[in-house]
C-alpha positions as CSV (number, residue, x, y, z in Angstrom):
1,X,3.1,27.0,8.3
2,X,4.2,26.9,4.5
3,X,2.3,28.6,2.2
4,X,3.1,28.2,-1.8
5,X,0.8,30.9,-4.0
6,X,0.6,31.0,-7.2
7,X,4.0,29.7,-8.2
8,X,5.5,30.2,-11.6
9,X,8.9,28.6,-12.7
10,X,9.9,28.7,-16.0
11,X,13.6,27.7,-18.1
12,X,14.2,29.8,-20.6
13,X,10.9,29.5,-22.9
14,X,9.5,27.0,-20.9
15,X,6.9,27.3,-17.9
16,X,7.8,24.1,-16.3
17,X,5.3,25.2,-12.8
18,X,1.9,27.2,-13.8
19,X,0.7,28.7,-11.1
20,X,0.8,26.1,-8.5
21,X,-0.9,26.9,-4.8
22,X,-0.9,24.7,-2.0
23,X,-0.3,25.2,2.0
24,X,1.4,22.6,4.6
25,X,0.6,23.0,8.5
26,X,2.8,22.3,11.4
27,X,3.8,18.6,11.6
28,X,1.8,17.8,8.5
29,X,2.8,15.4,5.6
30,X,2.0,16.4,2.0
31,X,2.6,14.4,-0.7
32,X,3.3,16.0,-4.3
33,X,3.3,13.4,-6.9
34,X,3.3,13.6,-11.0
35,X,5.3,12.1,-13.8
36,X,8.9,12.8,-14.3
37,X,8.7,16.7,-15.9
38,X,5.4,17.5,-14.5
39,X,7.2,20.0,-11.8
40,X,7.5,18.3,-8.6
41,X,11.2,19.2,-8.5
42,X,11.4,22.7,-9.3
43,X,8.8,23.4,-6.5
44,X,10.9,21.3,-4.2
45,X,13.9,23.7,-5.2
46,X,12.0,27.0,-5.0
47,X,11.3,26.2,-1.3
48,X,14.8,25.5,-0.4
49,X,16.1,28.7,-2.2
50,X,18.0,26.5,-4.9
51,X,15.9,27.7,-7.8
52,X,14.3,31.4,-8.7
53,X,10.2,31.8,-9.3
54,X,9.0,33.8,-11.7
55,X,6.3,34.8,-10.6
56,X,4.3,34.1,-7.4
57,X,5.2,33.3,-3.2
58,X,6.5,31.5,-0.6
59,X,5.8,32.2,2.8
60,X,6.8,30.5,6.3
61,X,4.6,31.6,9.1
62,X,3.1,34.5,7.0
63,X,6.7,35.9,5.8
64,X,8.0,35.8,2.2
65,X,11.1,33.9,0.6
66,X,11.5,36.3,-1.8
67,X,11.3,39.5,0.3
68,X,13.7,38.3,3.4
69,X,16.4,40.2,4.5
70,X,20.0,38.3,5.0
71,X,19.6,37.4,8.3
72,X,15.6,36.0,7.4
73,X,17.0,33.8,5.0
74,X,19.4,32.2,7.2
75,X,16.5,31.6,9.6
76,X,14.5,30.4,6.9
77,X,17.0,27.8,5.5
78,X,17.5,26.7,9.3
79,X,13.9,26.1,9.3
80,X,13.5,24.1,5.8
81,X,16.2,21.7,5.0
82,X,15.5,19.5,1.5
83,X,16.6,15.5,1.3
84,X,18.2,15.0,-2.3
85,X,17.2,12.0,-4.5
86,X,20.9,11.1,-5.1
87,X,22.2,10.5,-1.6
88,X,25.8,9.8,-2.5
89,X,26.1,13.0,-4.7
90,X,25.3,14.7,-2.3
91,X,27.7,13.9,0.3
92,X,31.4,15.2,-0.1
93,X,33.0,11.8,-1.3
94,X,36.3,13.2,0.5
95,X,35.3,13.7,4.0
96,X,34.3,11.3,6.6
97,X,30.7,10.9,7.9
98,X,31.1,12.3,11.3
99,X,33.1,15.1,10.0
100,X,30.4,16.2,7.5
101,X,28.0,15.6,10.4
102,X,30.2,18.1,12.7
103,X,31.0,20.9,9.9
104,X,26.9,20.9,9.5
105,X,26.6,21.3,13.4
106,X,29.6,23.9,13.1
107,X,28.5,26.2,10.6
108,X,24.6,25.8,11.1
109,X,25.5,27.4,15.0
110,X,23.8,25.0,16.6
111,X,21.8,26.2,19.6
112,X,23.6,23.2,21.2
113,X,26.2,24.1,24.1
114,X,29.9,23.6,22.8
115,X,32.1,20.9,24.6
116,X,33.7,22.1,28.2
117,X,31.4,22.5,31.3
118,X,28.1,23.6,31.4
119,X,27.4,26.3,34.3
120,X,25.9,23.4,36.2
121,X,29.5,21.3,36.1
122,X,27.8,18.8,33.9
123,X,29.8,18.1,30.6
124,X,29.0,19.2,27.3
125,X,28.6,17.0,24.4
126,X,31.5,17.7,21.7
127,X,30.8,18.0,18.1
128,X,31.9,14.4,17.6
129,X,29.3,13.0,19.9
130,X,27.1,15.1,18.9
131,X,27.3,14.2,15.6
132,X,27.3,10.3,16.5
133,X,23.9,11.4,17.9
134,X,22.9,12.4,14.7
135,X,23.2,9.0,13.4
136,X,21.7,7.2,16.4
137,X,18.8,9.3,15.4
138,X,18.9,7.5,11.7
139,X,19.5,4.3,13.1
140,X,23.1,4.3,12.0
141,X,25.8,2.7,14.5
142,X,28.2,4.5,15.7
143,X,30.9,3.0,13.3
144,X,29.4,4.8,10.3
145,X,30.8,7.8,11.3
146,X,34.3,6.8,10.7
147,X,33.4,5.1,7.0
148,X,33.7,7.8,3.5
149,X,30.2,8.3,1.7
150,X,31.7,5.9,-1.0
151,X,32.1,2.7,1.3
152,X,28.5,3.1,2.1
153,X,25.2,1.7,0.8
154,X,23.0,4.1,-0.8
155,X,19.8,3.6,1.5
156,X,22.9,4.4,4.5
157,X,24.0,7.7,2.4
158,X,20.5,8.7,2.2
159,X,19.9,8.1,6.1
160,X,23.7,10.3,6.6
161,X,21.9,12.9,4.7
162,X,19.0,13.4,6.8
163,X,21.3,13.1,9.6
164,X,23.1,16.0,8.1
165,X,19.4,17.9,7.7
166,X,18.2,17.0,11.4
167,X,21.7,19.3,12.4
168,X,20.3,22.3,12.4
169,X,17.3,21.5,14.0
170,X,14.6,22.1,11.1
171,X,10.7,22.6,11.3
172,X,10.3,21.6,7.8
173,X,12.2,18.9,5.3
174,X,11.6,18.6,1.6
175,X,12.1,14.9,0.4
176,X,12.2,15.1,-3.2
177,X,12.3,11.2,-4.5
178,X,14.3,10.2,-1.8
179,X,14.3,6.4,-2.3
180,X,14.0,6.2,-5.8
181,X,17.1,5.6,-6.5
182,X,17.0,2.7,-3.8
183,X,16.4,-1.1,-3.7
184,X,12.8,-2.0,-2.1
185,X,14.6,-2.8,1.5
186,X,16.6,0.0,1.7
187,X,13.5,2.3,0.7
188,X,11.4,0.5,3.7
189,X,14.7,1.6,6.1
190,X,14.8,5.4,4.7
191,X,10.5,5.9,4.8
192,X,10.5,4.8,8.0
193,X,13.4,7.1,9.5
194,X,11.5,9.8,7.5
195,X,7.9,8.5,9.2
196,X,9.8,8.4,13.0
197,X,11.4,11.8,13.1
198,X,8.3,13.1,12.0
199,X,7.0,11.6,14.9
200,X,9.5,12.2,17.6
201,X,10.5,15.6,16.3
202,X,7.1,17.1,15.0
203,X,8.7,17.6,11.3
204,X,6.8,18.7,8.5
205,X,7.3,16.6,5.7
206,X,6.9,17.7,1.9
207,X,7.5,14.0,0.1
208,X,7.6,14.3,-3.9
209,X,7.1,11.5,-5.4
210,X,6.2,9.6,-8.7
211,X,4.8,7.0,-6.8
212,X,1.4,7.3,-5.3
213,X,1.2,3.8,-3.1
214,X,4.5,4.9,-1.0
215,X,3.0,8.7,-1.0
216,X,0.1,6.8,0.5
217,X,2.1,5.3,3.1
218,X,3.4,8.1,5.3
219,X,1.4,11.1,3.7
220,X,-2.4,12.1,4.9
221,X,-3.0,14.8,1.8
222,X,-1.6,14.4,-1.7
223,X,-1.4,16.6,-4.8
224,X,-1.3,15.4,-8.1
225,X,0.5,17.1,-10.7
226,X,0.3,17.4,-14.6
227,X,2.1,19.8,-16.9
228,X,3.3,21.6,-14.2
229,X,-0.4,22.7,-12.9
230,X,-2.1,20.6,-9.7
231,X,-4.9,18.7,-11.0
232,X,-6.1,17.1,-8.6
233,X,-6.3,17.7,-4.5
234,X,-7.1,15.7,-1.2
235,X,-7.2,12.8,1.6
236,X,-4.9,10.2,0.1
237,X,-6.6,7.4,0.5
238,X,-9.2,8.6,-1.3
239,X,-7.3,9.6,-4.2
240,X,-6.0,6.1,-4.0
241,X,-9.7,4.9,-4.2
242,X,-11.2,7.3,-6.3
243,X,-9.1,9.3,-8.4
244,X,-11.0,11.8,-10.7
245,X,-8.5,13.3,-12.7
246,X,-6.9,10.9,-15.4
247,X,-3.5,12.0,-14.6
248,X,-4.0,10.6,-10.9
249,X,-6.2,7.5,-12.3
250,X,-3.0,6.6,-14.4
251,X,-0.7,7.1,-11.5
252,X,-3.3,4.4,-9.6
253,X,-3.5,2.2,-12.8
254,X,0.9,2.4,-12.6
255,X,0.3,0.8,-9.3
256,X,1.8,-3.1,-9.3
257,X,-1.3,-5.5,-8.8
258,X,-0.2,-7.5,-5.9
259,X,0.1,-11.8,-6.8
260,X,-3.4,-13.6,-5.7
């Protein structure tokens, strides 16, 4: 479905991604994990159409990013919505959670019927409960919708903003270090929204990471970056096992040894 060739980024006199290929099929879960610097997050970027290459492509379903026309590019960022580390930054500190949750629905044209009478005399769900369905599929209560992003925890902000993703009905979310800013509870609650919607809804997942046991978790391939270059590529349990390269052997070694 995704297919990243070749990928360049660079800041000013500095190449931050070298070159950096990888592909992601329909429903798939990648992992891309690395120390902080190494990358991950200008790929994640790129994708979304946050952040220019400099050299290189990105193709959905065979068509390029770069090359897309207006109305591509709206189709595009329909299809691939990204999942922010900081959750509460994110989220308009001013506006209530079921609002943000309807203006998403609102401007994303939702292929949803508006409220009034469907030509079968059955009623049409409203923004409002639409939105409230949203959060049920988050495992948010209802009440949450009525709360500002600032009264809430950051594992619920986090969950609000994949609410907010899941709006315009996406094939493909990018996840970059979306619990790291969380307690160990609150990370368990987010992973395993993320790990249910890929389920139900048949999501791609891209999850970057600095963490390889949690990558391990939820993701059947991983990449392992250095220096803005993949080193190392494959099953992730077996990198888990065996890791060749010494930048994935150190993210193993990084690993807490659980208590005897």
């Amino acid at each position: 479905m995704l297919e990243i060739e070749n990928l360049c980024v660079r800041y000013k006199a500095f190449d931050a991604v070298r070159g950096v290929s990888f592909t992601l099929r329909e429903g798939e879960t990648l992992g891309l994990v690395g120390g902080s610097g190494c990358g991950k997050s200008s790929i994640a970027k790129v994708i979304a159409g946050l952040q220019p290459a400099r050299a290189g492509d990105v193709r959905l379903d065979g068509k390029s990013l770069f090359t897309m026309n207006r109305a591509a590019r709206l189709a595009y960022h329909r299809s691939v919505q990204m999942v922010f580390q900081d959750a509460t930054g994110s989220l308009n500190p001013r506006m209530r959670v079921r609002d943000a949750l309807s203006e998403a629905l609102g401007r994303a044209g939702s292929p949803l019927p508006a409220a009034g009478a469907s030509a079968e005399g059955t009623p049409r769900p409203s923004l409002r409960e639409r939105a409230l369905g949203l959060l049920e599929q988050v495992g948010l209560s209802p009440d949450v919708g009525d709360a500002f992003p600032t009264s809430l925890s950051g594992g619920q902000c986090q969950r609000v903003s994949i609410a907010r993703c899941l709006a315009v009905e996406p094939r493909f979310l990018v996840a970059d270090e979306p619990v790291s800013s969380l307690d160990v509870s609150a990370q368990a609650r987010v992973m395993n929204v993320l790990a249910e919607l890929q389920r139900k809804l048949g999501l791609a997942l891209l999850l970057i990471s600095h963490d390889l046991a949690m990558v391990r978790l939820v993701c059947g391939r991983v990449c392992v970056m250095e220096a803005g270059q993949i080193v190392e590529t494959g099953n992730a349990a077996e990198v888990m096992a065996n890791p060749r390269h010494p930048a994935a052997r150190a993210l193993v070694d990084a690993i807490p040894a659980m208590p005897a």
